[in-house]
N, C-alpha and C positions, 0 to 999 in steps of 0.2 A: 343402456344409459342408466347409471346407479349411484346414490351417493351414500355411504357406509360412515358414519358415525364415531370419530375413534375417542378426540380428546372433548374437554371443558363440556361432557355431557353428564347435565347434575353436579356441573364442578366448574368454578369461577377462574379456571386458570386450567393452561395445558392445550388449550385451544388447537385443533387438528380434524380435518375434513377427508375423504377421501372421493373426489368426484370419476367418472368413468363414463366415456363416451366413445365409440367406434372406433375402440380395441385401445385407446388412449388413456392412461393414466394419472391424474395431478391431485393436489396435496393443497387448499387452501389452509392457511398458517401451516407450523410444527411448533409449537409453543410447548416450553415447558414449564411442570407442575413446580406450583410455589407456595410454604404450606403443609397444612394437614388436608389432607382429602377426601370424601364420604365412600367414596365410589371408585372400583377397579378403573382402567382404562384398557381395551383390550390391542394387542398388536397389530402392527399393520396387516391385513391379509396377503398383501401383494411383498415383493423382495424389493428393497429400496433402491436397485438398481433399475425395479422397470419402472419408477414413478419416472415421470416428462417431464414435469416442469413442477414448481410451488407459484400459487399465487397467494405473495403475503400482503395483509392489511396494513399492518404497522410493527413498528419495532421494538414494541415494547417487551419482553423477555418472557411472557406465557401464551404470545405469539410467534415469537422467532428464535427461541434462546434453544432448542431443540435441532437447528438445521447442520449446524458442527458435526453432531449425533448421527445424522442421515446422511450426511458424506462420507463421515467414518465410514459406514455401515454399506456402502456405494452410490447412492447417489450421485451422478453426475447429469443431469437434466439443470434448466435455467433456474432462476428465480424471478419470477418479474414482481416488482412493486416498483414504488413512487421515487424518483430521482432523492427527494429529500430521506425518505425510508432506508435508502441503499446507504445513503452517508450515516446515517444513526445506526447501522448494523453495522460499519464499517469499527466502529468502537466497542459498544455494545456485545458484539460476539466476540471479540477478541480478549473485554472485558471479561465476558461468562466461561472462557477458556482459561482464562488465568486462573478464575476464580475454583476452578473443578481441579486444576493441574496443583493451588496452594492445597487445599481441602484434601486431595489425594496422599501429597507428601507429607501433612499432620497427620492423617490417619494412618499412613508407612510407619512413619518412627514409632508410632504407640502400638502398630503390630509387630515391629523388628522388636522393643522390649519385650513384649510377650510370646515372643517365638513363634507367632501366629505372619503367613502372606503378606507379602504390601498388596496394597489396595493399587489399583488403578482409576485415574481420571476416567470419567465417562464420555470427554474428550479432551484434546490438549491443540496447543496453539494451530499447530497446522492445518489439523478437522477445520478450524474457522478460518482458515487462509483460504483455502481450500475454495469451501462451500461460497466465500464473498465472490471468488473470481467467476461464479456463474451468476451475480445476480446482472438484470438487467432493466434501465431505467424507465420507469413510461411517466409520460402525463396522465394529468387529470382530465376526464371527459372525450378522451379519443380510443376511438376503436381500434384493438389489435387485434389482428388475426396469428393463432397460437400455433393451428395446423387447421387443415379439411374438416374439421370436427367441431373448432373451441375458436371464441373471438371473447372477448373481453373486452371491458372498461370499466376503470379507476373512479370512481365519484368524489369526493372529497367531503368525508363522514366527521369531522369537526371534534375529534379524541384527541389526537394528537398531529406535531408538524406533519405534516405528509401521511396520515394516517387517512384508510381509505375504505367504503365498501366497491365491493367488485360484482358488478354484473358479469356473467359468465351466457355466454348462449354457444347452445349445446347442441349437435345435427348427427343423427346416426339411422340410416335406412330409411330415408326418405321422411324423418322425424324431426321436427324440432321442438326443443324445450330451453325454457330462460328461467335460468337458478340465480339467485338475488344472497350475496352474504352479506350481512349488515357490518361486519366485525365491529368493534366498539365505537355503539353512537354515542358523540359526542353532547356534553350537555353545551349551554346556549349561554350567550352575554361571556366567554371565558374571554380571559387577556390574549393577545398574540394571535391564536388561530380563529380561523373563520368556525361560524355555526355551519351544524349539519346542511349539507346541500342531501335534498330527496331525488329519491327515481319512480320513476311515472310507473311502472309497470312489470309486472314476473308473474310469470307462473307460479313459482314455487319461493321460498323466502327461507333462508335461516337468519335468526334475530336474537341476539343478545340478552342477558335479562340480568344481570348483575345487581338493578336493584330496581328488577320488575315486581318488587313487593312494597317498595314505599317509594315516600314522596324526598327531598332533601327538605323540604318546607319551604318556607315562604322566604324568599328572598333577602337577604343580609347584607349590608353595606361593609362588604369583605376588608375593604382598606381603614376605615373606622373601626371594626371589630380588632384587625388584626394591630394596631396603631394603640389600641386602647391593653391590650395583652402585653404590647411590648411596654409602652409606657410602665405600666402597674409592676414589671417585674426588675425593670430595670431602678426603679425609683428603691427598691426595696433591697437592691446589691444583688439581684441574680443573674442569672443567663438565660436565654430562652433558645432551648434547644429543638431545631424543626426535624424531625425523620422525613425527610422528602425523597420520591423518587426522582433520579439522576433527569434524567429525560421527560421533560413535562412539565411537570408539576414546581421543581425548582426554577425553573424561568416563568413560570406566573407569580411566585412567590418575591422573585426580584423587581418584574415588573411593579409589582405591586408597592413593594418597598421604594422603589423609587419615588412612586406617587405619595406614600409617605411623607418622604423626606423633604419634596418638593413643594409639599404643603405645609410640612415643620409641625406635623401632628403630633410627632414627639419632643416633649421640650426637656430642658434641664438636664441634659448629658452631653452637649457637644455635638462633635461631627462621632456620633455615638457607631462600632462597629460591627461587622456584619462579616461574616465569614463563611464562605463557601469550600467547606472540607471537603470536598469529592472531587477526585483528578476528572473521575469519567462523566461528572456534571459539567466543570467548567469546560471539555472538549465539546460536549451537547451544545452549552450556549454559544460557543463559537460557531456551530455549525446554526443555529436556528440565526445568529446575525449575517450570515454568508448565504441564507437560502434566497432564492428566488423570492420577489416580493408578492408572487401571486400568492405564495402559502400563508399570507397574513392578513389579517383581517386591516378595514379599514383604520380602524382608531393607532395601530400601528405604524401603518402607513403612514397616516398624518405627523407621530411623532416623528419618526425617522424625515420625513420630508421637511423638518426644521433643523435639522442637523444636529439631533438627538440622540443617544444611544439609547434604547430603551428600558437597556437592562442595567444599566452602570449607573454607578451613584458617587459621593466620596464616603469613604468612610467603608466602601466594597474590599474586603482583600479573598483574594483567590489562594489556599493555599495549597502545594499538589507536595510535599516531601513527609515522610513521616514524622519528620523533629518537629515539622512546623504544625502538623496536627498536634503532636502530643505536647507540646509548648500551648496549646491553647486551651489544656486543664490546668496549669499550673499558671497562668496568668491571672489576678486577679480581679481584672477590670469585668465589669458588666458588660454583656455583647449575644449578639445574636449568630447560632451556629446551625447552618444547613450542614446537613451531612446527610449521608445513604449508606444502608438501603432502606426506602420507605417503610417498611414495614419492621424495619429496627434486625431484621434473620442474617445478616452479614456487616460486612463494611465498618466503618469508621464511627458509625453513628455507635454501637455499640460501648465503644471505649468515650464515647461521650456523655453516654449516658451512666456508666458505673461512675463518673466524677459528678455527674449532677444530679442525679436520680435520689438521693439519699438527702439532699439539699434541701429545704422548706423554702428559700427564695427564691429557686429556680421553676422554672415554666415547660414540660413537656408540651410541644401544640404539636397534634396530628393533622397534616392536609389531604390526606388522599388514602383512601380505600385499605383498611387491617386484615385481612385472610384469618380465617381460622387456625389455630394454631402457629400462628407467629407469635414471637417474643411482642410486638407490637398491639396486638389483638389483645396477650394475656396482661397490659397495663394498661392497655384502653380501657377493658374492662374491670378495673379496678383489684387485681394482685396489691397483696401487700408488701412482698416484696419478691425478687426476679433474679436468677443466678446469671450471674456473665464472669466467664474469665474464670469461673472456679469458686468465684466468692457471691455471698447470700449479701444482695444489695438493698434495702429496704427504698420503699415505692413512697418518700416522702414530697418529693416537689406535688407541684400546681399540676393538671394532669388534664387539657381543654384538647378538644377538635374545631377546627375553624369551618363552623354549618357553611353545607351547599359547595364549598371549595371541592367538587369532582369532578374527573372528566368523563364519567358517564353518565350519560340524561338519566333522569329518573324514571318511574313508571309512568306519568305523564307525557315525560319527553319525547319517551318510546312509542307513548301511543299516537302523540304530535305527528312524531318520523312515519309512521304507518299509516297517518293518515295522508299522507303525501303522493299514495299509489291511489292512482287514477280508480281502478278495479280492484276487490280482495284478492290474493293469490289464491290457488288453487289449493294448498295447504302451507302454514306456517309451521316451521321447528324452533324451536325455542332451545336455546342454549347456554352455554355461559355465565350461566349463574346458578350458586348454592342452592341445595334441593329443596328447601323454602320458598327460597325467589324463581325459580321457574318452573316449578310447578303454577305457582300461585298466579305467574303471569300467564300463563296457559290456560287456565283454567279463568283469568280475565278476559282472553283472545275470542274463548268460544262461549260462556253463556253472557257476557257482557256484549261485547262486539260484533257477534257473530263470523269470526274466523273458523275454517277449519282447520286446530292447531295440536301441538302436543311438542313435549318434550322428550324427546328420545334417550333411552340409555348408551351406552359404549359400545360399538358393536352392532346395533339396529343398522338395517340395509331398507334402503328403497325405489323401487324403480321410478323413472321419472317419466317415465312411456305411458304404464299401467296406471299409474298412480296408488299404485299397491305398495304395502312391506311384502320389502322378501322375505326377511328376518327378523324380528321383531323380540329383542331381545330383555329380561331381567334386571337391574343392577345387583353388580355384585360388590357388599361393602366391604372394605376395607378392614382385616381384621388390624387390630390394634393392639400393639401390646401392653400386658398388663401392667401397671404402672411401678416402679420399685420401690419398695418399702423403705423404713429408712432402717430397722433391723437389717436387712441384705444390705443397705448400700453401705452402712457401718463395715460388715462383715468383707465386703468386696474391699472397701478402704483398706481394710488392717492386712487382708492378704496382701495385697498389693505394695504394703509397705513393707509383711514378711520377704517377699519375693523380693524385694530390692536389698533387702538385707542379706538374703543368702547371694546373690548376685556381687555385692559388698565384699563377702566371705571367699568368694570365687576368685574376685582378681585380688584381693591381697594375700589368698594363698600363693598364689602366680608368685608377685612378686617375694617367695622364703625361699626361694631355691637358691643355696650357699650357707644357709644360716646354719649354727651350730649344731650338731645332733640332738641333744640333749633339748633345745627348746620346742624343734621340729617335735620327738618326741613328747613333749608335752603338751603342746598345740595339739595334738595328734588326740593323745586323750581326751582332750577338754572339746574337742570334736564330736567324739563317740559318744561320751558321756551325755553331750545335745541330745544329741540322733537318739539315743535309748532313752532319755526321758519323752520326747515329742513323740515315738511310739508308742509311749507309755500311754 
C-alpha cells in the first residue's frame, strides 16, 4: 500500500498521483504542466497499461489535459469522476488535442523550411476520443466500490462545476488505510457553485497549496469593483479586455455582469456590449446551464427558479468563427472581451491583446491565477512591452486584477477546510503549489497547527502501512536555457533571411532550363563569382 509522488510536487500545475493497494494500480488526476516550472517531474514507475483506473477531481487542464497522453501511451483502465466533470472533458480534451495537433503542424512547416523533422503532436484527436470512452460517471457523496481493494467517494470541493475531493479507502492484507485528496479547494461566497463541503476524517491527506502563503485579503465587492473598471474605460473610448479561463472562471464573470447590468451600474453607453471570444467557453456555459441543479449553489437556484438565465444578458454576443473574432479589433465601438486562455499562453486572447495592449484607453483585468512564466504573469507583473505574433507590442493600457476573484481558498481557507476533520490525519502532504507557497504552508501545518506535514518532491514514495518514506527523494530543477542575446538573435535573423535567399536562387534556377546559352553562361559566372567572394 504506496503512494509515489509524480506531478504538481513544488509546482502549481501538472497535478498527478500514483496510489497502490493489493497489487492494484490508479492514477489520481494526470494533469498537465502549464507554464515555466521550478522542478523535474519524474516518470511514471509503472507502464501506462498496468494503471486500473484514474480518479480525476476536475477538469480543469493541469488535472486532466494529460489523459489523451496516457491512452496513447496504453492506457485503457476507467476514469471515474463527477457526471458534470465527464461533460467538461468531453470538450476540454478534444479542445487540448486540437490544440497539440495545430502547434505540431506550425512547428512542421518551420522544420520542413529548415530541413530539420516534423515534429509530432504529443497527442492528436483520437488519443482523446479514445481516453473519453473510458470515463465513468459518479455522484457526489456515495460510495463506490473500485475492486476488493479501493472504494471511493466524491465530495464536492467547491473549485469548480463538478470539481471534487476524493476519499479513497485502501484494504491490502488484512490493512486498512483512508487517503484524503483535497484536489483544488474551492474558495467561498463564489457565483454558481456551492462552498467547499468538508470530510470528517483520513488517516493520511494530500492538500493543495496554491496560495498556502497569502491571504486574497479582505473581502471586495466584486460586482462594484468590476462595474466601476468597466465604467472608467468605456467612458474614455476603450475596451476592456478579460484573459479568462474557458471553464470557470468566464461564467462567474458573466454571472457577474449580468448583476451589472441588472442594476444599470454602468450608465452612458447603451445596451453597451460584451463579447465572449471562445468557442470552448461558450460550449462550458452551455453545459454549466444543462447541469444538474444540485451542482449549484443556492443563490442560483433561486435565479433560475424565476425563469432567469443566469448567465445571459442583452448586449451578450457569443462569437465562435474566426471573422467574427478578428472583426472585433477592427470595430470601433467600446465593448467588453472575454477570450481564452487565462493566462494570455494560447488562444484568441492573444490577437486581442496585440490590438489593445499598446492602447492607453484600454483596460487589461486579470480574474484568475498567472503561472510563472506565462505571457500573462510577464504583464501582470509589469513588462514594458511583450512580443506576440512576431511583433514588439508595447504594455501601454490600464493593467488591474480584480482582488479575491479566485477559485482557490486562500491560506485561511485551507486552514478553514482542515479544520473540518474531526482528528488530525496521521501525516499531511502538501502539494500544488510553487515552491514558496508549499513550503511555507507546511511549515504553517507543523509549528503553527501542530500537523504532521511536509511537502514532498517528484518521485518520493510512501508506504501507508508503515507510515514510513520509502524513498525520499531531492528536487531536481529545471535547467533553463540561457536566454538569447539580441547580437545572436540579429545574427539568427539575417541567416535566416540568407537561407531564404539562396532557396530563392534555387527555384529560379529551376525555372532557366531553355534559356539561351550565352545567358545561362553568364548567370553561371555571376554564381561563382558569389561563391568565391563568400569564401573569401
Amino acid at each position: 500500500m504506496k503512494v509515489t509522488f509524480i506531478g504538481a510536487a513544488h509546482d502549481v500545475t501538472g497535478s498527478c498521483t500514483l496510489l497502490e493497494a493489493g497489487g492494484h494500480r490508479m492514477l489520481i488526476d494526470c494533469g498537465m504542466k502549464q507554464g515555466s516550472t521550478a522542478f523535474e517531474s519524474v516518470d511514471l514507475p509503472v507502464a501506462e497499461k498496468d494503471i486500473e483506473c484514474v480518479l480525476l477531481t476536475h477538469a480543469h487542464v493541469d488535472h486532466s489535459g494529460n489523459l489523451p497522453l496516457l491512452y496513447k501511451k496504453g492506457f485503457r483502465g476507467a476514469v471515474y469522476t463527477t457526471e458534470v466533470t465527464r461533460n467538461l472533458c468531453e470538450i476540454m480534451l478534444r479542445d487540448c488535442a486540437n490544440i497539440q495537433m495545430s502547434d505540431a503542424e506550425y512547428k512542421s512547416r518551420k522544420a520542413r523550411r529548415a530541413g530539420e523533422p516534423e515534429v509530432e503532436p504529443l497527442f492528436d484527436l483520437n488519443d482523446a476520443e479514445g481516453v473519453l470512452k473510458l470515463f465513468r460517471g459518479c455522484e457526489y457523496d456515495r460510495e463506490l466500490t473500485i475492486n476488493e481493494c479501493v472504494t471511493v467517494r466524491f465530495t464536492d470541493i467547491g473549485h469548480l462545476l463538478g470539481s471534487a475531493c476524493i476519499e479513497v479507502w485502501l484494504h491490502e492484507g488484512g490493512e486498512s488505510r483512508k487517503m484524503v485528496f483535497s484536489g483544488d479547494v474551492g474558495n467561498t461566497d463564489q457565483p454558481i457553485i456551492c462552498d467547499p463541503m468538508k470530510v470528517a476524517d483520513a488517516d493520511y491527506l494530500m492538500i493543495e497549496s496554491t496560495y498556502g502563503d497569502r491571504s486574497h485579503g479582505e473581502r471586495h465587492e466584486y460586482i462594484n469593483t468590476l462595474a466601476g473598471y468597466i465604467q472608467t474605460t468605456l467612458d474614455r473610448g476603450g475596451n476592456v479586455i478579460i484573459p479568462s479561463f474557458a471553464v470557470g472562471r468566464t461564467q462567474e464573470i458573466l454571472y457577474f455582469i449580468r448583476e451589472i447590468k441588472n442594476a444599470n451600474l454602468v450608465t452612458g453607453h447603451g445596451v453597451w456590449p460584451v463579447y465572449v471570444d471562445s468557442p470552448l467557453a461558450n460550449e462550458a456555459t452551455s453545459i454549466f446551464m444543462q447541469c444538474d441543479t444540485q451542482y449549484l449553489d443556492e443563490e442560483t437556484k433561486a435565479v433560475m427558479a424565476e425563469g432567469v438565465n443566469p448567465l445571459v444578458f442583452d448586449g451578450l454576443c457569443l462569437t465562435t468563427s474566426t471573422e467574427e473574432s478578428k472583426a472585433l479589433n477592427t470595430d470601433a465601438e467600446p465593448k467588453v472581451i472575454i477570450s481564452a486562455s487565462g493566462m494570455c499562453d494560447a488562444g484568441r486572447i492573444r490577437h486581442h491583446l496585440k490590438y489593445n495592449l499598446w492602447r492607453r484607453e484600454c483596460l487589461i483585468l486579470f480574474v484568475g491565477y498567472q503561472a510563472a512564466g506565462t505571457l500573462g504573469r510577464m504583464i501582470y507583473d509589469g513588462a514594458k512591452s511583450v512580443k506576440l505574433f512576431g511583433d514588439d507590442v508595447a504594455v501601454n493600457a490600464q493593467i488591474e486584477y480584480l482582488p479575491g476573484v479566485s477559485g482557490h481558498a486562500d491560506k485561511q481557507g485551507l486552514l478553514d477546510w482542515l479544520a473540518g476533520f474531526s482528528e488530525k490525519p496521521k501525516r499531511v502532504f502538501v502539494n500544488h503549489g510553487d515552491e514558496g507557497a508549499c513550503e511555507e504552508f507546511a511549515r504553517c501545518l507543523r509549528e503553527e497547527r501542530g500537523y504532521k506535514a511536509f511537502a514532498p518532491y517528484s518521485g518520493t514514495e510512501f508506504d501507508l502501512i508503515t507510515g514510513e518514506f520509502v524513498k525520499l527523494t531531492e528536487g531536481v530543477r529545471v535547467r533553463k536555457a540561457k536566454p538569447e542575446t539580441q547580437a545572436r538573435k540579429r545574427a539568427n535573423e539575417a541567416f535566416n533571411r540568407f537561407m531564404d535567399a539562396v532557396t530563392r536562387l534555387a527555384n529560379t534556377a529551376k525555372e532557366c532550363d531553355g534559356m539561351a546559352t550565352k545567358d545561362l553562361a553568364r548567370f553561371t559566372g555571376m554564381i561563382n563569382s558569389l561563391i568565391d567572394k563568400i569564401k573569401k
